[in-house]
Legacy VTK file of the C-alpha trace (Angstrom):
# vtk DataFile Version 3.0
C-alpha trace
ASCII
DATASET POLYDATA
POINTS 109 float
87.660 85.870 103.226
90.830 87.062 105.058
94.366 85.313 104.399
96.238 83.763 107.292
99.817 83.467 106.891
101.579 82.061 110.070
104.657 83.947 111.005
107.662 82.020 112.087
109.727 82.672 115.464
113.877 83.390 114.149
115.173 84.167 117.153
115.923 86.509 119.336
118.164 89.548 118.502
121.307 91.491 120.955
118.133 94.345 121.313
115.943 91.449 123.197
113.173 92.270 120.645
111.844 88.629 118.904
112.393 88.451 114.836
109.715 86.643 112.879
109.222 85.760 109.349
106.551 84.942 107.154
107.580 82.113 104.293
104.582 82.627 102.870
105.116 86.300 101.483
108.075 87.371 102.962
106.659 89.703 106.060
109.372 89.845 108.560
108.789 92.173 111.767
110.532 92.452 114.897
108.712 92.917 118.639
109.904 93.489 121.850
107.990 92.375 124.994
106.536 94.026 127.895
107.423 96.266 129.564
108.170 98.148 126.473
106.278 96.765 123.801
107.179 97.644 120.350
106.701 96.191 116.818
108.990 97.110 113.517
107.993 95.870 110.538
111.113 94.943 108.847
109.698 94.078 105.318
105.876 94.838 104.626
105.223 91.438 102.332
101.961 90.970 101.965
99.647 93.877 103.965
96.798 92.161 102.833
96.640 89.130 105.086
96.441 88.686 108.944
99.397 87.434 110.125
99.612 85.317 113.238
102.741 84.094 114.763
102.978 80.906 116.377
105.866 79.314 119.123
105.408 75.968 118.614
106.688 74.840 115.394
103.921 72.086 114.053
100.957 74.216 115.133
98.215 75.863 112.757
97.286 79.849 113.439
93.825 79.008 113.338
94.282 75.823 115.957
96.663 78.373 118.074
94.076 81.023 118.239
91.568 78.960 119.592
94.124 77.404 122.131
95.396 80.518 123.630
91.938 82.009 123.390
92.650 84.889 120.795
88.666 84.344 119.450
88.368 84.871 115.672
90.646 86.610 113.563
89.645 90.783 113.219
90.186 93.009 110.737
93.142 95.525 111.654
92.520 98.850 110.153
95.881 100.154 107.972
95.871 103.227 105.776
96.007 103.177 102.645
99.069 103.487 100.408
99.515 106.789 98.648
98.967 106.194 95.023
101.786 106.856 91.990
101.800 110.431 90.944
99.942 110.470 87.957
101.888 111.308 84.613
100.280 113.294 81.831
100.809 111.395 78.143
101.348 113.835 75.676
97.846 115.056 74.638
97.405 116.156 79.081
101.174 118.174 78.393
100.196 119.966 75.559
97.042 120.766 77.426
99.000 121.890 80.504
101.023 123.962 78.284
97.953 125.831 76.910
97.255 126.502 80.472
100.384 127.917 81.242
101.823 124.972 82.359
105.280 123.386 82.062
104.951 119.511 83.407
108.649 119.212 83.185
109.476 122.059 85.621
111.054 124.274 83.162
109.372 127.583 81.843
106.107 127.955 81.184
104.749 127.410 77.417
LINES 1 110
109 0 1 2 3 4 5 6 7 8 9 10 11 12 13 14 15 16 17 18 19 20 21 22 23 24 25 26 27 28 29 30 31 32 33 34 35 36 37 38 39 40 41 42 43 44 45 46 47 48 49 50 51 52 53 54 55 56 57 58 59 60 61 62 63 64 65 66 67 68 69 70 71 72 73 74 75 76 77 78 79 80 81 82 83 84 85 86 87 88 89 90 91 92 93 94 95 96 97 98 99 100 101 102 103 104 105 106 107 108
């Protein structure tokens, strides 16, 4: 089951684009409205959770989503991130080496 954290409205910046936060895991993300719609994601937080922002200050996402008709929550697509480049202990360098190989960048072995 999907996380719901509910982002919260900070105001408005000099651009006209909305900021929003998310207590919960620190997501914040600015958008600007029609007509040019646009959505920068300030800090990621937590990618893992659907975030739903919310005007009024005392509702729930899940009680908002059913008011304004948004139907159930789906799951947005994101690519994954790259993974850490690997590092070689010493037993994959020496290895390397026998291959021709300097890990370090300097001449080959």
């Amino acid at each position: 089951m999907r996380v719901i954290h509910e982002m919260k409205f900070v105001g408005r910046l000099a651009s006209g684009a909305d900021e929003w936060s998310c207590p919960a895991c620190g997501r914040r993300v600015t958008l600007r409205r029609l007509p040019e719609p646009e959505l920068t994601v300030l800090d990621p937080g937590d990618e893992t959770a659907v975030h739903v922002g919310v005007i009024e200050p005392d509702a729930r996402a899940a009680a908002a989503a059913d008011k304004y008709g948004l139907g159930p929550v789906q799951e947005v697509p994101r690519p994954p991130r790259p993974a850490a480049p690997a590092v070689p202990d010493e037993e994959d360098r020496r290895w390397l080496a026998e291959m021709g190989i300097d890990w370090d960048g300097g001449a080959a072995a």
